[in-house]
C-alpha positions in Angstrom: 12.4 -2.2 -14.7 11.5 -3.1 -11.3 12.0 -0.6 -8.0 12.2 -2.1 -4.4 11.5 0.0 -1.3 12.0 -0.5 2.6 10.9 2.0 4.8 13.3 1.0 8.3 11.9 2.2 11.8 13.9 3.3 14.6 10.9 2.8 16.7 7.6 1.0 16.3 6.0 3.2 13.7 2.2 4.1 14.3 -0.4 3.5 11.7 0.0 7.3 10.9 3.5 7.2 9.9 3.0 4.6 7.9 -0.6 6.1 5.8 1.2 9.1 5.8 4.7 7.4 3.7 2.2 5.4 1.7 -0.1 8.6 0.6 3.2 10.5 -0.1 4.0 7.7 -2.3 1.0 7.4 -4.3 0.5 10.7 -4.9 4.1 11.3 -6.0 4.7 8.0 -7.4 1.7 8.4 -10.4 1.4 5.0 -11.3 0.6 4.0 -15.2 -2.0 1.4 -15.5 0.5 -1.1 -17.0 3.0 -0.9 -13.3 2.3 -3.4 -11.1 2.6 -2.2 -7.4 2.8 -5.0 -4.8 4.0 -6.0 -1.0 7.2 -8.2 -0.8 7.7 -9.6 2.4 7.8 -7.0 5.5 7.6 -3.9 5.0 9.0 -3.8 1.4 7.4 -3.2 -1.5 8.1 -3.2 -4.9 7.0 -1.6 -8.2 7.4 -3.3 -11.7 7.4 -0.5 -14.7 7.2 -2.0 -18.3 8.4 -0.1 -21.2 10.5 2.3 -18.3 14.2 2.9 -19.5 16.6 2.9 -16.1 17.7 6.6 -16.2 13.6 7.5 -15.5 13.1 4.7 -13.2 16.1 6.2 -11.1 14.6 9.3 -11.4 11.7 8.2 -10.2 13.0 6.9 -7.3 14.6 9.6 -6.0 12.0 12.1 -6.7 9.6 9.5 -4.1 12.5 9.4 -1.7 12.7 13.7 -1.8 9.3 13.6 -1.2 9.4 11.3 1.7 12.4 13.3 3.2 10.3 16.1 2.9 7.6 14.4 5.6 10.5 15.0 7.7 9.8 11.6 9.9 12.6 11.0 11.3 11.9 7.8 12.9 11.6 6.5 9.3 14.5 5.9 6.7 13.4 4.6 3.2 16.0 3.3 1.0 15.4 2.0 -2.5 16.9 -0.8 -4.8 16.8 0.1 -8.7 17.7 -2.7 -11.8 16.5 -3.3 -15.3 16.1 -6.3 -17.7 17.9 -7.2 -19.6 20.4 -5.4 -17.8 20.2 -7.2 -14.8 18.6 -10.0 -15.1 17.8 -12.8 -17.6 14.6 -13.2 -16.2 11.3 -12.0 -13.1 13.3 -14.1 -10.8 16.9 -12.7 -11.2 15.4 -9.5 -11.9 14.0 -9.3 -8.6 17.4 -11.0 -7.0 19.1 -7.6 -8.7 16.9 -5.1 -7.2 16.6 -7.1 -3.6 20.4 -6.9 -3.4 20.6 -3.0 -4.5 18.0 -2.4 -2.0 20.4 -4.2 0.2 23.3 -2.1 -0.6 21.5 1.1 -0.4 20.4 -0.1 3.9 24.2 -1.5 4.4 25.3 2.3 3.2 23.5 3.8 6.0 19.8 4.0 4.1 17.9 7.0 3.4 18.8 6.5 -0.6 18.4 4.8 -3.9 21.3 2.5 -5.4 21.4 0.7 -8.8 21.6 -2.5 -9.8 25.3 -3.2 -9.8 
């Protein structure tokens, strides 16, 4: 299961903004030594969670994007792309098409949510 974020900035966002969204996210996010967080181009990020059926890793999801709400930044919108293999995706590659273009999606819908893997 992988999980793509993009946090989108009405204004340039100051290095406080940004520590601030990232702390929210590790402390809410409690990563298992087996994810795999890491940058993906920008300001996008994305999290890889083995052994993580899609109904937690949604969950998930929108329990980070409550909890960055809840910063109550409005200058930042975070929207979130969620897929699964073998659901969607044969393999890393298309796996990480999937979740690019849900992530996608969820910015074209006017952000500030997560949106599966069609």
């Amino acid at each position: 299961m992988a999980c793509a974020g993009d946090p989108e900035h009405d204004s340039a966002p100051g290095k406080r903004d940004q520590q601030e969204c990232l702390t929210t996210a590790k402390n809410c996010w409690h990563v298992r030594a087996l994810d795999v967080v890491c940058r993906y181009g920008g300001d996008e990020f994305v999290v890889v969670m083995p052994e993580t059926p899609l109904e937690d890793a949604n969950a998930k999801a929108r329990q980070l994007l409550s909890a960055l709400h809840a910063l109550q930044m409005p200058e930042v919108d975070f929207s979130m792309g969620v897929a699964s293999l073998p659901e969607h995706g044969e393999c890393s590659v298309s796996l990480l098409e999937s979740v690019d273009d849900a992530l996608y999606r969820a910015k074209e819908l006017g952000g500030g949510r997560v949106i599966g893997a069609a």
